[in-house]
N, CA and C of each residue as an Amber inpcrd file, in Angstrom:
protein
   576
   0.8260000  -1.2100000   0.0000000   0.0000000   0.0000000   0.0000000
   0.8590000   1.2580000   0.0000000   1.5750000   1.0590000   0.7450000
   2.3770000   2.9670000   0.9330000   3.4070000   2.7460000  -0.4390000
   3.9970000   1.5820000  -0.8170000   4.8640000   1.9200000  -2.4290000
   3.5970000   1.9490000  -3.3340000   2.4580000   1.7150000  -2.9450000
   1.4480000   2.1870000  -4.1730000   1.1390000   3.5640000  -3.7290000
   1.0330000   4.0730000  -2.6470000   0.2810000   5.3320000  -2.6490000
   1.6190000   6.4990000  -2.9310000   2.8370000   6.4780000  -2.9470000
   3.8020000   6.7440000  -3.2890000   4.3000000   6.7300000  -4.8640000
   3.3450000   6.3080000  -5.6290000   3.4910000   5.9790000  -6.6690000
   2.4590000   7.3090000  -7.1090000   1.5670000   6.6410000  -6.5440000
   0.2950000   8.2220000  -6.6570000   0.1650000   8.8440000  -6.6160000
   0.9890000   9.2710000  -5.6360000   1.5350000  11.0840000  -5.1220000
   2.3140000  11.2150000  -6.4140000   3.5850000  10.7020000  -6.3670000
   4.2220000  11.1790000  -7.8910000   3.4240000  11.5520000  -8.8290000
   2.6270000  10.7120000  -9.1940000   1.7550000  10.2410000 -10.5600000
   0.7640000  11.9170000 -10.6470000  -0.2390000  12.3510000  -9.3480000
  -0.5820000  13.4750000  -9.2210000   0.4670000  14.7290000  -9.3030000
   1.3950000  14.7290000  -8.9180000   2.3720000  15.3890000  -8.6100000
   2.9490000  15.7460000 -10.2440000   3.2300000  14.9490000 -10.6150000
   3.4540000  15.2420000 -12.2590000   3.0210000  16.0580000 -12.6680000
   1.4270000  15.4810000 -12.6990000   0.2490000  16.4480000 -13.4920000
   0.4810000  17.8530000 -13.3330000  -0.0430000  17.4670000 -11.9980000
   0.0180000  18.9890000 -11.4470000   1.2510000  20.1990000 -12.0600000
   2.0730000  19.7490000 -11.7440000   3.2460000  20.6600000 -12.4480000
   4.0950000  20.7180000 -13.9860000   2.8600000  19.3280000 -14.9460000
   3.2910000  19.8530000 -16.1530000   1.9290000  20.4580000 -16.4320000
   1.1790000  20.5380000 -15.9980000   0.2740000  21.7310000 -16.0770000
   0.2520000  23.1000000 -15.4570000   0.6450000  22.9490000 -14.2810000
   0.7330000  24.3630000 -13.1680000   1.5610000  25.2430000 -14.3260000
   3.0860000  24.4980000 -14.3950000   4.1980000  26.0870000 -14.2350000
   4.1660000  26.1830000 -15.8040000   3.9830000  25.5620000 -16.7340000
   3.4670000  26.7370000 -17.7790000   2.7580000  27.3760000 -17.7090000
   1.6980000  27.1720000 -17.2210000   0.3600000  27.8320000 -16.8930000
   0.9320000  29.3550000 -16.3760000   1.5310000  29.1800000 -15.3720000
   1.8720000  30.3060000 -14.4880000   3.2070000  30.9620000 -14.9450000
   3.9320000  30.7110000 -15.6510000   4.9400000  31.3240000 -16.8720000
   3.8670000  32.0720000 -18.0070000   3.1720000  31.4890000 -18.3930000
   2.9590000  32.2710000 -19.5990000   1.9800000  33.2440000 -18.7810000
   0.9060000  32.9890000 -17.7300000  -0.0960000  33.8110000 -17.4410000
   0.6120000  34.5910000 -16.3890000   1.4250000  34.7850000 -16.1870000
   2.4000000  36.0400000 -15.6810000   2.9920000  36.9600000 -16.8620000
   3.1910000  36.4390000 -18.1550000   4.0580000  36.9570000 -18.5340000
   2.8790000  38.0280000 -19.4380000   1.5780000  37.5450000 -19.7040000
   0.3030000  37.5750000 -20.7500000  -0.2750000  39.1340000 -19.3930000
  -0.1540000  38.5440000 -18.5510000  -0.7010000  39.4460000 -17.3450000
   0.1940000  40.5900000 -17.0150000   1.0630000  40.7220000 -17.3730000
   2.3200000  41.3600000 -17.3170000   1.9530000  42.8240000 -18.2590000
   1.8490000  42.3160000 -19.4150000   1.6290000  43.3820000 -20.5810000
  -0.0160000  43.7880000 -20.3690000  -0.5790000  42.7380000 -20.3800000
  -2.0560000  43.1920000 -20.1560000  -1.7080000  44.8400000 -19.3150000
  -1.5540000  44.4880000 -17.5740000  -1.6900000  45.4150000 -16.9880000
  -0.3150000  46.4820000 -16.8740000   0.0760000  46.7030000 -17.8240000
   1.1590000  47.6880000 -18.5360000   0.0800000  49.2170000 -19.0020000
  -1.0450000  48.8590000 -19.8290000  -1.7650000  49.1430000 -20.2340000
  -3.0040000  49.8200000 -19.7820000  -4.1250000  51.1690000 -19.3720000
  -5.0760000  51.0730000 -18.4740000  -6.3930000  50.4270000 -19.3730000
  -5.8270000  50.7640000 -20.7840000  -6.5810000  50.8330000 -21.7220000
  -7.1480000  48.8100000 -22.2450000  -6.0140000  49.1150000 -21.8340000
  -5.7380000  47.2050000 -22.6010000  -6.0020000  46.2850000 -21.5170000
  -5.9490000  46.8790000 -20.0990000  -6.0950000  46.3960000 -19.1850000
  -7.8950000  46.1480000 -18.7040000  -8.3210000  47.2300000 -19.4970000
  -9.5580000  47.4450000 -18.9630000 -10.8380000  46.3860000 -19.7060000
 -10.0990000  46.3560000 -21.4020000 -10.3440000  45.4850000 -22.5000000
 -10.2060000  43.8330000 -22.1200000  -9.1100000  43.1470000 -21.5800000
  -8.7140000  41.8260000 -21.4950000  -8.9590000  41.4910000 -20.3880000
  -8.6750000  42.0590000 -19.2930000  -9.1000000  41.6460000 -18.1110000
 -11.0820000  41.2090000 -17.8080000 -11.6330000  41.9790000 -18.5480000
 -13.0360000  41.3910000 -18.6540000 -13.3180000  40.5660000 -19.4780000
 -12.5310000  40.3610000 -20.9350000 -12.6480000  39.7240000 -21.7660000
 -12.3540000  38.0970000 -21.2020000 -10.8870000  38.2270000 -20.5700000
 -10.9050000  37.2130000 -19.7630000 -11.3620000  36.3210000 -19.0000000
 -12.7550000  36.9460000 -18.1950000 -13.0910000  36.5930000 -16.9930000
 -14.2450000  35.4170000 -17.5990000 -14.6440000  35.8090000 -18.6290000
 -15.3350000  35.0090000 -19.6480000 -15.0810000  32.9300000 -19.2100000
 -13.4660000  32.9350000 -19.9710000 -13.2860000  31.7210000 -19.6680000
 -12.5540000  31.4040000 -18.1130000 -12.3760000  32.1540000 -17.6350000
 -12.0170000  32.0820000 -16.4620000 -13.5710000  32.1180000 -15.3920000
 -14.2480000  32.4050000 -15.7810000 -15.7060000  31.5190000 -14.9450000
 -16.0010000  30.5040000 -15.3920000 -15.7570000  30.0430000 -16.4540000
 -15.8030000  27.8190000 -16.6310000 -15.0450000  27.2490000 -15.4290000
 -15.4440000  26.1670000 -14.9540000 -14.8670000  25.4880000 -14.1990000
 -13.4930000  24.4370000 -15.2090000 -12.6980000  24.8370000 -14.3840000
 -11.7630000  24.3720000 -15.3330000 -12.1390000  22.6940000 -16.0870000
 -12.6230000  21.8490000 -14.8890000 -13.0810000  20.2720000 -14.7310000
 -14.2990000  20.3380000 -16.5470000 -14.4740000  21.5650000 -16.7030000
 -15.4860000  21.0440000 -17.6900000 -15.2090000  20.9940000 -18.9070000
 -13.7920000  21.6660000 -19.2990000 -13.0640000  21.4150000 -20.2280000
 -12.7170000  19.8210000 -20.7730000 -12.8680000  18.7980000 -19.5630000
 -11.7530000  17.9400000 -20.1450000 -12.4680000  17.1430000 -21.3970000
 -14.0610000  17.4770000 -21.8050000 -14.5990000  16.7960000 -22.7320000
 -14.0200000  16.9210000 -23.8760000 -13.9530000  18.4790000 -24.0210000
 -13.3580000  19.1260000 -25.3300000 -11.8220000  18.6720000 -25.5310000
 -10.9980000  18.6020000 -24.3240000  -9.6840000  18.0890000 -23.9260000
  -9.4130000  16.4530000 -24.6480000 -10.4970000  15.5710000 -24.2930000
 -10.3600000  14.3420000 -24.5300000 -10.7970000  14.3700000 -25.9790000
 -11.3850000  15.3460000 -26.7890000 -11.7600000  14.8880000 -28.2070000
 -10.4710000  15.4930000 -28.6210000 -10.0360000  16.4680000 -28.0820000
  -8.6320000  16.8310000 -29.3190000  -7.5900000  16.0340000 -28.6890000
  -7.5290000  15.8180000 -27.9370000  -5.8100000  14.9810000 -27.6990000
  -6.1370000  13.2290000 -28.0190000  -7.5310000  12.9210000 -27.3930000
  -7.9040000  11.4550000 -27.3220000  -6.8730000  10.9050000 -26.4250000
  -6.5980000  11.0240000 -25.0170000  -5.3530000  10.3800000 -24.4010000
  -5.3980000  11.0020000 -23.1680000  -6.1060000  10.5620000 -21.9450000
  -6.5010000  11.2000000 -20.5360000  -5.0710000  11.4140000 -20.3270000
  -4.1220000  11.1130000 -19.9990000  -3.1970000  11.9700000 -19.5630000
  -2.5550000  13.3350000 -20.0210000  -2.7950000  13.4690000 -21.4830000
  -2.9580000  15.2600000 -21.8330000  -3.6800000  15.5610000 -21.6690000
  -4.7220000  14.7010000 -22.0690000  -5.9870000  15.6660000 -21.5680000
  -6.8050000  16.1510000 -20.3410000  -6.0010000  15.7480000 -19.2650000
  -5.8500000  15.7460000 -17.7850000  -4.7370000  16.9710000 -17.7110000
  -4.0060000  16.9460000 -18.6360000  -2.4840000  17.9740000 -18.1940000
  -3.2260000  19.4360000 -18.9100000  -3.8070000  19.4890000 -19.9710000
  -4.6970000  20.5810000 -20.7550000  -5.2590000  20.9510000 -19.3020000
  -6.2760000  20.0770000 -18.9560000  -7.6690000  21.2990000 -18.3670000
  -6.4670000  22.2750000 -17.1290000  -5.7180000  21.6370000 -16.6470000
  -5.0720000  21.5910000 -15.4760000  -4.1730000  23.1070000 -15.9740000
  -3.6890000  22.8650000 -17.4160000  -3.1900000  24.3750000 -18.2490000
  -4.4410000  25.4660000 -18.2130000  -5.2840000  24.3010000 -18.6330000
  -6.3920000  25.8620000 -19.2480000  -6.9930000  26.7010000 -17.9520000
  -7.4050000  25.8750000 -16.9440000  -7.9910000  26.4800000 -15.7740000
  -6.7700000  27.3310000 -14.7540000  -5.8300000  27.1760000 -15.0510000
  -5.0090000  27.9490000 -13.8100000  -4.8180000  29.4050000 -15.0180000
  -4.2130000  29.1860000 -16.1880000  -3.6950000  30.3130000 -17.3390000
  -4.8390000  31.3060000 -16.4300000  -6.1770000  31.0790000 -16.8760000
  -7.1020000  32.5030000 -16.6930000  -6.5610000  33.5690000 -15.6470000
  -6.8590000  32.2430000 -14.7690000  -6.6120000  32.9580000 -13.1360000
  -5.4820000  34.2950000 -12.7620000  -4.4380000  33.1560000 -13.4400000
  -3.2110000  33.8340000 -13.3300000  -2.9870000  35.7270000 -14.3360000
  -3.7440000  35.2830000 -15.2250000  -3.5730000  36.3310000 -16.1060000
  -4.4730000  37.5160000 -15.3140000  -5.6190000  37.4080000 -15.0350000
  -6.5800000  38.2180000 -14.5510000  -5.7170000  38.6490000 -13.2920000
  -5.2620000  38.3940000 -12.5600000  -4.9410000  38.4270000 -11.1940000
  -3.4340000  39.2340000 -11.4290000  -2.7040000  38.3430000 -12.3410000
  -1.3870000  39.2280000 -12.5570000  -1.6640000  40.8370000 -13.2910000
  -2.2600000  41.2900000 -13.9440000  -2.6820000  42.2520000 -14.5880000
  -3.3290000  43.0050000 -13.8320000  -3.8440000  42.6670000 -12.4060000
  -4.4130000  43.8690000 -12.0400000  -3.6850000  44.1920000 -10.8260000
  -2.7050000  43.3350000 -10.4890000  -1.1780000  43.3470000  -9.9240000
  -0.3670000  44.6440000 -10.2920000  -0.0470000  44.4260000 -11.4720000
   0.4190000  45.3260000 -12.8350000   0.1850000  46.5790000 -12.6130000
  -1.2480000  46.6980000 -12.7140000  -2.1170000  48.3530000 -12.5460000
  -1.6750000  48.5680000 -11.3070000  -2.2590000  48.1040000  -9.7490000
  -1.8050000  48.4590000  -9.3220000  -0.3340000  49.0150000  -8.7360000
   0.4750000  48.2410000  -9.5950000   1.6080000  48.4100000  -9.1030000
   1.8070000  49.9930000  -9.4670000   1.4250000  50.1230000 -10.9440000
   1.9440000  51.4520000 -11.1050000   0.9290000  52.7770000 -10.9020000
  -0.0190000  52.1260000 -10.4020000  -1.0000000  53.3000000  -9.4350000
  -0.4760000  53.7110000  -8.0970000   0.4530000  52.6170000  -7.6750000
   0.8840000  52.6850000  -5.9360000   2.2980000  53.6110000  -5.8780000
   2.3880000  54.1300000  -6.9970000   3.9510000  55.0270000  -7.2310000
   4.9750000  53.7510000  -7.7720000   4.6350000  52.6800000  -8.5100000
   5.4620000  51.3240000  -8.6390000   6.3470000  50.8860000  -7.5990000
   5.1030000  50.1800000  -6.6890000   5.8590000  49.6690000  -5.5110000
   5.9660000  48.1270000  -5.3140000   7.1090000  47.7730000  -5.6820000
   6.8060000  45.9000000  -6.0330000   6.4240000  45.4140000  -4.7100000
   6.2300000  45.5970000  -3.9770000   5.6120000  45.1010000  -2.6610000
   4.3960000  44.3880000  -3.4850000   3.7260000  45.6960000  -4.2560000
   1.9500000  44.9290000  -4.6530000   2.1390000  44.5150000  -5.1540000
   3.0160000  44.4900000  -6.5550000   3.3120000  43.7090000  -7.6940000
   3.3240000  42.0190000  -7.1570000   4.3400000  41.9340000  -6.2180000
   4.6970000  40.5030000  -5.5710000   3.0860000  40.2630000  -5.0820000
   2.7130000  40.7210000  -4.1610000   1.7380000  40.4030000  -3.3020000
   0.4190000  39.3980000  -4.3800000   0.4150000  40.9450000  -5.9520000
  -0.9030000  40.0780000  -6.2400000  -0.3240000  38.8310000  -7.5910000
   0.8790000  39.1820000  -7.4820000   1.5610000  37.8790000  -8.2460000
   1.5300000  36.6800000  -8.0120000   1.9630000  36.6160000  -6.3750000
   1.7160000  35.5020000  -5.7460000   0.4930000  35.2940000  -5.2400000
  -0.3180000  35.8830000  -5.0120000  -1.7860000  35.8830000  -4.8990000
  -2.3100000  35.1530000  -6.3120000  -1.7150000  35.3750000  -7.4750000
  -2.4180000  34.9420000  -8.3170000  -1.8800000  33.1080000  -8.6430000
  -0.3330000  33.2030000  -7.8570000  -0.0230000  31.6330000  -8.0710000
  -0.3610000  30.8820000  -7.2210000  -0.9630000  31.3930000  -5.8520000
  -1.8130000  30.7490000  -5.1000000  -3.1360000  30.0700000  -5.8820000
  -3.9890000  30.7020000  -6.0080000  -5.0050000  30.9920000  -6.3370000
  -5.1070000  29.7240000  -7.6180000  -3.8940000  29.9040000  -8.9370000
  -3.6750000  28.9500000  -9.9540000  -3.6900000  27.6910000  -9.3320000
  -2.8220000  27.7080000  -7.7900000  -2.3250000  26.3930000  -7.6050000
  -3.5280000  25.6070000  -7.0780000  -4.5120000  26.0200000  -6.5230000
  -5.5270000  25.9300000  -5.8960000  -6.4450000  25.1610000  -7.3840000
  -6.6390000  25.9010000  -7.9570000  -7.6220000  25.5720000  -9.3430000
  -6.7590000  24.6830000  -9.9060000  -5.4410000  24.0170000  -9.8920000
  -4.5730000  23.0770000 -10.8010000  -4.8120000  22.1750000  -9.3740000
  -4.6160000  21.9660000  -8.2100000  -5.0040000  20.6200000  -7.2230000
  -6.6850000  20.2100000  -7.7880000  -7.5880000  21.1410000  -7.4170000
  -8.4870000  20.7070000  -6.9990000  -8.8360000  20.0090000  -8.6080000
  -8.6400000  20.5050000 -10.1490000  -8.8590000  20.3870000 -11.0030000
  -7.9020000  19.0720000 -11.2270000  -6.3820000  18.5290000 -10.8510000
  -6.1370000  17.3610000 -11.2930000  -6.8140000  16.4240000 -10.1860000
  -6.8890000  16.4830000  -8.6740000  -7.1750000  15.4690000  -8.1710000
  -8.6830000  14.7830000  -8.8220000 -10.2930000  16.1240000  -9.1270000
 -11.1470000  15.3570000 -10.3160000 -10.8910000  15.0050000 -11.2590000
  -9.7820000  15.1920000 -12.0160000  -9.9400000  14.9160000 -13.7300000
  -9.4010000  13.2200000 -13.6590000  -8.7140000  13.0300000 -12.3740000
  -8.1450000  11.7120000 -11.8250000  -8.9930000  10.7860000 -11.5640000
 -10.2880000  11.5690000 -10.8060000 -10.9940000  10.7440000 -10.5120000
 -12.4120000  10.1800000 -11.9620000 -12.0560000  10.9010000 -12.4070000
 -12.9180000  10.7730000 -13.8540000 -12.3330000   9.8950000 -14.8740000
 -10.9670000   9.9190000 -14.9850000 -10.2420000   9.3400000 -16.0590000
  -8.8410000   8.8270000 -15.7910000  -8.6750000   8.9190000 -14.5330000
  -7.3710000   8.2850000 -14.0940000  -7.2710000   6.9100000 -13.8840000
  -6.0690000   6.4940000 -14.3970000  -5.6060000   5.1430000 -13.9770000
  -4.3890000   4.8970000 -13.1380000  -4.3210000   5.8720000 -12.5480000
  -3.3160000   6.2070000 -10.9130000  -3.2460000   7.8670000 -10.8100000
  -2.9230000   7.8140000  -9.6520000  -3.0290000   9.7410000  -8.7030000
  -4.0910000   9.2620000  -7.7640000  -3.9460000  10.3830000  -6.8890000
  -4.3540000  10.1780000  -5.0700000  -5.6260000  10.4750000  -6.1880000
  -6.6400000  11.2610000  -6.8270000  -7.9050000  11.4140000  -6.9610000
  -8.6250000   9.7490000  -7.5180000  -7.6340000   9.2140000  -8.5700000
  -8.1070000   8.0470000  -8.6780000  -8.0000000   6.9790000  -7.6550000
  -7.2720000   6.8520000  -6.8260000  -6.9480000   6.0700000  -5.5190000
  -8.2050000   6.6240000  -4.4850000  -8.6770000   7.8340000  -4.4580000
 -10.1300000   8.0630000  -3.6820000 -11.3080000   7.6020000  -4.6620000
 -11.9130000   7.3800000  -5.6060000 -12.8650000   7.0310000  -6.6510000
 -12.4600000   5.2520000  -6.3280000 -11.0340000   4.8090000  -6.8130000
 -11.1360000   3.0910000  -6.8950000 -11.7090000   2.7050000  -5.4690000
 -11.0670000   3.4570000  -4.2840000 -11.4310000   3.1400000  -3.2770000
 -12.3840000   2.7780000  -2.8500000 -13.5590000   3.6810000  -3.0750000
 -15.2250000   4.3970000  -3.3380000 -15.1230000   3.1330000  -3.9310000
 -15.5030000   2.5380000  -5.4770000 -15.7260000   1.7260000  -5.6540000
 -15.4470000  -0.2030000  -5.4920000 -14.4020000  -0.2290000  -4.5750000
 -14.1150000  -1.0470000  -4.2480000 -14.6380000  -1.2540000  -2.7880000
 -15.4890000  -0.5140000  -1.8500000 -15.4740000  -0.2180000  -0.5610000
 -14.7560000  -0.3620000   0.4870000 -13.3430000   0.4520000  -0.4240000
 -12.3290000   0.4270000   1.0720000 -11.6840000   2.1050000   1.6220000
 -12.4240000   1.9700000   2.7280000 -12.6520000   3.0220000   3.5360000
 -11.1850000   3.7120000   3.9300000 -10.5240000   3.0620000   4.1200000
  -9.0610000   3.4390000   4.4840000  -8.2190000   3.9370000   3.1970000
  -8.6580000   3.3170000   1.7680000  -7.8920000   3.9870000   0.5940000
  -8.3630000   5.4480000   0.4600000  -9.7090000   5.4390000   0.9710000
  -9.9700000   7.2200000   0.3490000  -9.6600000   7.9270000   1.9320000
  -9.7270000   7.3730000   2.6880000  -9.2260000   8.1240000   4.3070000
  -7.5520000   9.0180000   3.8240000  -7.0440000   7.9580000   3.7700000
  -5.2910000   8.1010000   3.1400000  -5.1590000   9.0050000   2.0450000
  -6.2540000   8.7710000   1.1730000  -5.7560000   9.8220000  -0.1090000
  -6.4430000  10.8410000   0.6410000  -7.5690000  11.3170000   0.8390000
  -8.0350000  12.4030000   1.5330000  -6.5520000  13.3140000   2.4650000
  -6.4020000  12.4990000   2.9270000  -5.0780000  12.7160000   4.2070000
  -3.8270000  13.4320000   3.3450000  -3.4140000  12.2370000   2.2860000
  -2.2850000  12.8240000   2.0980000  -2.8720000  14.5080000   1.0620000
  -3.9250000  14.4810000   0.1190000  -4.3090000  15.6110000  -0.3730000
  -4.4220000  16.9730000   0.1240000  -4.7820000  16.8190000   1.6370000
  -4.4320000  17.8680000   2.5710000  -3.2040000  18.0490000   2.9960000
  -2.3090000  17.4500000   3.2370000  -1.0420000  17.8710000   3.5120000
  -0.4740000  17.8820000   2.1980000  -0.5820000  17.1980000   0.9300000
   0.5010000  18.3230000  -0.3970000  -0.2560000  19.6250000  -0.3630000
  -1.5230000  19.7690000  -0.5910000  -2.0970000  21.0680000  -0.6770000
  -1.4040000  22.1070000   0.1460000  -2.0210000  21.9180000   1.0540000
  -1.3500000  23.0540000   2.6070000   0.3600000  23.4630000   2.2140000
   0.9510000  22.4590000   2.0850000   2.6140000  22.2900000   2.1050000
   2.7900000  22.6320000   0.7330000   2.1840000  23.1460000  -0.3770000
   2.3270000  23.8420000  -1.5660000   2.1530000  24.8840000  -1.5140000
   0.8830000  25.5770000  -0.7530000   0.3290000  26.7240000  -0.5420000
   1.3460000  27.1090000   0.2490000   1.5230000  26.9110000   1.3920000
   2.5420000  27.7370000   2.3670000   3.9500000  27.8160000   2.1050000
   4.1810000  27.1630000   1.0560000   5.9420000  27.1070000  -0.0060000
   5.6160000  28.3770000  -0.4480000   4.6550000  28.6310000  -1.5720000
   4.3320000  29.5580000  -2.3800000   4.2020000  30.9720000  -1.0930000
   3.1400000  30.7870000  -0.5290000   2.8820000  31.9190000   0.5190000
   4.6820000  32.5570000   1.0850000   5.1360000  31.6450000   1.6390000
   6.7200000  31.9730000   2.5290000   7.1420000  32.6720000   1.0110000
   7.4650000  31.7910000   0.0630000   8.3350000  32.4750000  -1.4420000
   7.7830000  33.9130000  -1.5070000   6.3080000  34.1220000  -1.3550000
   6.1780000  35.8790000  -1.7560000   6.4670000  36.4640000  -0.6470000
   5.9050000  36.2200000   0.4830000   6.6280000  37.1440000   1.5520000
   8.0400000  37.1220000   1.7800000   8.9120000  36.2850000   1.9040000
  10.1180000  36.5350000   1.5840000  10.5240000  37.2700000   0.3590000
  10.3750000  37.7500000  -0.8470000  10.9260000  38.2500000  -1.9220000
   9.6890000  39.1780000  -1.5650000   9.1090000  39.4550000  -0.7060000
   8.5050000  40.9840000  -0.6830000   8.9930000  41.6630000   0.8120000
   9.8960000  41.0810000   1.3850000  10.9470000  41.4440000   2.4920000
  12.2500000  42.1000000   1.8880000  12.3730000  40.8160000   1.0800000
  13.6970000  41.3270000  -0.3330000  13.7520000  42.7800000  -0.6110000
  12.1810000  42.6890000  -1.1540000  12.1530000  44.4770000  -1.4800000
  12.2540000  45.9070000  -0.7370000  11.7350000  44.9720000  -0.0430000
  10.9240000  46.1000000   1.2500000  12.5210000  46.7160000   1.9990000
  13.3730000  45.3160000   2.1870000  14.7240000  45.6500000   2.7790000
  15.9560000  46.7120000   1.9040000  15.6650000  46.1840000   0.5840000
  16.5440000  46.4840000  -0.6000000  16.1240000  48.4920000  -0.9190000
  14.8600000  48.6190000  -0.2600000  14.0670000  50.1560000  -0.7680000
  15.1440000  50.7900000   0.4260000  15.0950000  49.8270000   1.6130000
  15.0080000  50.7980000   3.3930000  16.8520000  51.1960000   2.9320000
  17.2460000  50.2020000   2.0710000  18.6860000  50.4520000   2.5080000
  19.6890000  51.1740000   1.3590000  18.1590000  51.5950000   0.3860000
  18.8880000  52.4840000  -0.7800000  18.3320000  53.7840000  -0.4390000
  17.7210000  54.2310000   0.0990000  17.3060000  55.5060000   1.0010000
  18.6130000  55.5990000   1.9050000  18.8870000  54.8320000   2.4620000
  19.7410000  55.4020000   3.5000000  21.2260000  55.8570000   3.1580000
């Protein structure tokens, strides 16, 4: 059991991050220029919000007719649903930054606010797409479980899903507040 559920974690763990960090590379970089702009900002950022209210999970139909192969098409929705987030969120990061006199304090704050937020919509979106079409990951190890009636396989995946979650989120959380200390220290000691 634990070299299988170890297998699962990887197996989720994959997903998750060949979907997450492009996701969050390009929708930083898309969010970047967006909110450069008040004009362009004002245009895309609503335009955006469009596919960024789909639940990412409802993509994977359209996902499975163009790739035909649940594991891209598990790694797609997991791209498509975090990109929005990130873009909307980084872009109005952006604005504010240069409404606040360009103070990267906000810049960081809603940057990482927005890779929170991605990382959140890329868990909750691979652990279902797992449980829909997976043939290993902790979401399919809670579904076989369910259907096999063993109470202790979905206890365990439940278990371990809360502690990668939490212990991703609070990596990410420490990374922005630290590199928004960075700044904060780097401003106090070029004044002086």
């Amino acid at each position: 059991m634990e070299n299988s559920i170890l297998l699962d974690i990887v197996a989720t763990l994959q997903r998750l991050f060949v979907g997450y960090i492009p996701a969050a590379v390009l929708g930083i970089f898309i969010g970047f220029i967006i909110g450069l702009n008040g004009i362009v900002y004002q245009l895309f950022s609503r335009l955006f919000q469009i596919p960024n209210s789909i639940p990412s999970i409802a993509f994977l139909p359209v996902a499975l007719i163009l790739f035909k192969e649940n594991e891209t098409a598990a790694i797609f929705v997991v791209f498509i649903g975090v990109l929005w987030s990130i873009i909307v969120e980084t872009a109005t990061g952006i604005q504010q930054f240069r409404k606040q006199d360009h103070n990267f304090r906000v810049a960081i704050h809603y940057i990482f606010k927005a890779l929170r937020i991605g990382l959140w919509i890329a868990w909750f979106t691979v652990i279902t797409s797992e449980m829909l079409v997976g043939s290993k990951g902790l979401g399919f190890l809670i579904w076989n479980g369910y259907q096999a009636g063993n109470y202790k396989y979905i206890i365990d995946a439940l278990l371990y899903i809360a502690i990668i979650g939490v212990f991703l989120d609070q990596m990410l959380d420490l990374t922005g507040h630290l590199l928004s200390q960075m700044v904060e220290d780097k401003g106090k000691s070029s004044k002086n």
